[in-house]
N, C-alpha and C positions, 0 to 999 in steps of 0.2 A: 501865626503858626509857622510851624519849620515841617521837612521833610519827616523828620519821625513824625508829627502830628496827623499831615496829610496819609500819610500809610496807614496809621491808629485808624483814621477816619474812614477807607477806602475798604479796611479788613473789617469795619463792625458795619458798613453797607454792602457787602459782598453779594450776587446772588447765585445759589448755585445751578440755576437753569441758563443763566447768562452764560456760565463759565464753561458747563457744557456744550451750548449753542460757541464760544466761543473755540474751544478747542476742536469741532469738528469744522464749523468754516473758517477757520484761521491757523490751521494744522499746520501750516509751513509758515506763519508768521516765526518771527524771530522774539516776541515781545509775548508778556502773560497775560490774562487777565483778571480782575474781578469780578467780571460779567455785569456792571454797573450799567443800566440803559442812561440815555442822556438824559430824561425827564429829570431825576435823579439825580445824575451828576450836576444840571445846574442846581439845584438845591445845595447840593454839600458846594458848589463852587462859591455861593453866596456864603454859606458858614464861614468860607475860608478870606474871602474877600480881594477886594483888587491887591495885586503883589509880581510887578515886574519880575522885581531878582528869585520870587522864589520860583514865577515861571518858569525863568530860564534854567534853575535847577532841574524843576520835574521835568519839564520835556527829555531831559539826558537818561529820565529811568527807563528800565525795562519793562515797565506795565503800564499796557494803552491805559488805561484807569487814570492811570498822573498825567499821562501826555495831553489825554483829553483837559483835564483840569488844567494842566499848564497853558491850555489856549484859551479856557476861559475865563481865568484870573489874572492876565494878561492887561497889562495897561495901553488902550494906542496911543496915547502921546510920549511914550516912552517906546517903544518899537520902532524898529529902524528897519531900513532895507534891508542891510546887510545880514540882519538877522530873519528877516523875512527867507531872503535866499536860500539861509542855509538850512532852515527848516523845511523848505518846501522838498529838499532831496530825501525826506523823511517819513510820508507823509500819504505814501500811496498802499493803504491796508488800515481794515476795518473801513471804518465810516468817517477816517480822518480827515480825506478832502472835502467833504461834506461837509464838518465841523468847523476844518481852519479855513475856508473861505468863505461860507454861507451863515447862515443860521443866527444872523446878528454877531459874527464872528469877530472879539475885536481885533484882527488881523484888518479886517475889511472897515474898520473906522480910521484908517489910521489917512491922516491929511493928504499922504503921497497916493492915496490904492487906486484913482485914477492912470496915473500914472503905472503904477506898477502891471495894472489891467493889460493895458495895451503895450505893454513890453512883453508880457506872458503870453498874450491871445498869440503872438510870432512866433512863440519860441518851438522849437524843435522839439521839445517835451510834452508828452502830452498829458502828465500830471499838470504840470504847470498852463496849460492849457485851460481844464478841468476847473482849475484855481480862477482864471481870466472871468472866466464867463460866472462863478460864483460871486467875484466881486463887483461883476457887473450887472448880476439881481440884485445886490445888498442897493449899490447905488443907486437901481432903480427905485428903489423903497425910500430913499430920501427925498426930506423935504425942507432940507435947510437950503439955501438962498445959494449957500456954494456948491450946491448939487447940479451934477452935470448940465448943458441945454438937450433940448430935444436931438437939435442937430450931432449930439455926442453919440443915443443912442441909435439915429437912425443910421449909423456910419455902423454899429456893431450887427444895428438888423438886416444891411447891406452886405457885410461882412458873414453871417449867420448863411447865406441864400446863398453868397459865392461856395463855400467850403465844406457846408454840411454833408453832399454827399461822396465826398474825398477824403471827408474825415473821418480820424479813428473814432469805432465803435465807443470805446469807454468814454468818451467827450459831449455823446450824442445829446445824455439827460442834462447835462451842464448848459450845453447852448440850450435846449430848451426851455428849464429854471430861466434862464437868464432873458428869450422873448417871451417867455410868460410873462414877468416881472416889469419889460420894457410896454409889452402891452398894455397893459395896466395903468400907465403912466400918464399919459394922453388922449383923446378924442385921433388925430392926426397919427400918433406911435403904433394906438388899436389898430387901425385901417391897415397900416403899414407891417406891422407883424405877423396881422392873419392870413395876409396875403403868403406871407413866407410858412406861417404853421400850415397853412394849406398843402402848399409844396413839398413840404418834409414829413407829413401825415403821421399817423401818430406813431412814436418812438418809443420801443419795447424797453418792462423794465426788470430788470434780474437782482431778483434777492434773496437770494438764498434755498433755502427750502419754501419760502412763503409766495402763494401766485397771487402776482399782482394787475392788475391791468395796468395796457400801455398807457404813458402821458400823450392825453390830447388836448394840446395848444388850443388847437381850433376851438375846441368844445369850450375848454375854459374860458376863454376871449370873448365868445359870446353867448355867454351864461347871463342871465335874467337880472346878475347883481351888475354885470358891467355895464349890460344895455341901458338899467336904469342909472348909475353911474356919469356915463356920457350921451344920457338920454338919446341914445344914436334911434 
């Protein structure tokens, strides 16, 4: 597929209550939409298939619709830092950070995103921040052999305790996604998380017109599946 195809595909999945919902909480975006939910859009992303270069096209369009798709048609052994980078100044509207660092995000496969984690969790930005602690649930979810040690993530649940309450509000659900995630991991990481979800109690979450209830850590951590899980 090329860019005329991805557009064909984007205008015959259109919805018009997305586009609605779109224009009124996205009034001062700069970008248009289709009003395409993600359930969806990975659907038509698999139509379209893995495709580094045409990524990096669509991401340059003006409707989140391709942006989305550009991230997850996205190859990570083909993605670079550099290109990491400059996306990430791009990326704070709609449900984009959400998307390019979490969600099985292949930004977040890529060999470096250790790395790149804890260069972001520092940074002065707190998109890029947002971004740290997303690719530090993706990690916690693996279970290949080159997947972080424990001692990785209890330095971020250590990390989580110091800054959570200094830190900017829009980061709040990130670091929590992300000792959710590390909770989950271990018998030793559980213990050590809840202590911290205890501390930061549960963390309010805003979306939009729709009410939600806050994320609570604690509750999740020790729900019936984990208990039996780490037979704690």
């Amino acid at each position: 597929m090329n860019e005329s195809d991805v557009l064909k595909l984007l205008k015959e999945n259109q919805n018009k209550k997305g586009i609605e919902n779109w224009n009124e909480m996205e009034a001062d975006s700069p970008y248009k939409s289709f009003g395409i939910g993600l359930t969806v859009q990975r659907k038509l992303a698999k139509q379209v298939g893995k495709n580094h270069e045409l990524a990096k096209r669509l991401w340059d369009s003006d409707y989140y619709d391709m942006k989305v798709l550009a991230v997850l048609i996205d190859d990570p052994k083909m993605i670079t830092r550099e290109q990491m980078e400059s996306q990430v100044e791009d990326v704070d509207f709609g449900l984009m950070v959400h998307i390019y660092s979490a969600c099985g995000a292949p930004v977040a496969k890529t060999a470096f995103i250790d790395e790149v984690a804890d260069d972001w969790v520092k940074s002065s930005n707190s998109v890029k921040r947002r971004c740290a602690y997303g690719f530090v649930y993706e990690l916690s979810k693996s279970k290949k052999k080159s997947a972080p040690s424990d001692d990785y993530f209890h330095r971020y649940i250590d990390h989580i305790e110091k800054t959570f309450k200094t830190e900017d509000k829009s980061v709040h659900l990130s670091m929590g996604a992300a000792l959710l995630g590390i909770g989950k991991r271990s018998l030793g990481l559980n213990k050590a998380a809840i202590e911290v979800a205890k501390y930061m109690g549960p963390i309010p979450v805003e979306s939009g017109k729709t009410q939600c209830d806050p994320m609570d850590i604690t509750k999740h951590l020790t729900s019936d599946y984990v208990v039996k899980k780490f037979a704690l």
